[in-house]
C-alpha distance (Angstrom), angle and dihedral (degrees) to the residues before:
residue distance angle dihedral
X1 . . .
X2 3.75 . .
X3 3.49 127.4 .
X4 3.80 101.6 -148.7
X5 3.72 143.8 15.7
X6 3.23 119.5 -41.3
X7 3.54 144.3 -147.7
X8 4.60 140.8 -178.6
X9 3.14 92.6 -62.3
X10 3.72 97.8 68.1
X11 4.03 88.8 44.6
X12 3.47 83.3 55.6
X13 3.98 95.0 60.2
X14 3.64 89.2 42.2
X15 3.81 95.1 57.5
X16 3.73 87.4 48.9
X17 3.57 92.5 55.1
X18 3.78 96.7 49.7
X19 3.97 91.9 45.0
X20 4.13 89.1 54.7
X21 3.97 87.1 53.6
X22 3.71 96.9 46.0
X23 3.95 88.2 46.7
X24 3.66 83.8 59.4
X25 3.19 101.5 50.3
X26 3.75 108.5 -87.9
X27 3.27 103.9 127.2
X28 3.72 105.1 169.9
X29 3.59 97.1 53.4
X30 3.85 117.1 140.1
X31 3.97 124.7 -152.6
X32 3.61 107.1 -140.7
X33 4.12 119.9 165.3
X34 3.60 120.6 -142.4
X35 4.03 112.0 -150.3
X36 3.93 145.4 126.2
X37 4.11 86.3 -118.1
X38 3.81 148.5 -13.3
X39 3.56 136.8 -140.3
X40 3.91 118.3 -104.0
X41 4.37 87.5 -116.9
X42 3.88 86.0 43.5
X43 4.05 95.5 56.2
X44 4.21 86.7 41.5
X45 4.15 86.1 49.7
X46 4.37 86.0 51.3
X47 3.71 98.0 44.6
X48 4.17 94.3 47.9
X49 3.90 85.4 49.8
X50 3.90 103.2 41.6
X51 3.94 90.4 -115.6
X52 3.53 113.2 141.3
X53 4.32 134.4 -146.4
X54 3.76 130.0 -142.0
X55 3.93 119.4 -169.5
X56 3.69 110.2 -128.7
X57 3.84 121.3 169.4
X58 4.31 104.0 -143.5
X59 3.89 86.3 -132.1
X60 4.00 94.3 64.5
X61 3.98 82.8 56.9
X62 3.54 89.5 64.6
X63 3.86 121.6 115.9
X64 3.79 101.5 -119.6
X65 3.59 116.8 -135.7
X66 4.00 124.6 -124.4
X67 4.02 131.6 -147.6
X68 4.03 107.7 -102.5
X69 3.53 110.5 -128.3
């Protein structure tokens, strides 16, 4: 999860993650990046390496507080 717009470099780390867990052994391990936005060159560097992107706003990670009884 990222909390702002991102760019390469954080496709980049992703691929490196996923290529540590296939060279263990995980071989259906998917790359997926969590953040509010990428850059135009960061979506081109997911699609050409089969990494995928999820749009997540930081605020709807929030804990939500409750009323106390």
């Amino acid at each position: 999860m990222k909390r702002r717009h991102v760019g390469p470099d954080a496709v980049d780390q992703l691929q490196r993650y996923v290529e540590n867990y296939r060279g263990k052994g995980y071989e259906d391990v998917r790359g997926v990046l969590v953040s509010p936005s990428v850059t135009d060159s960061a979506r081109e560097h997911l699609e050409n390496r089969g990494l995928e992107h999820i749009k997540l706003e930081p605020e709807s990670m929030a804990p939500q507080r409750t009323k106390s009884l």
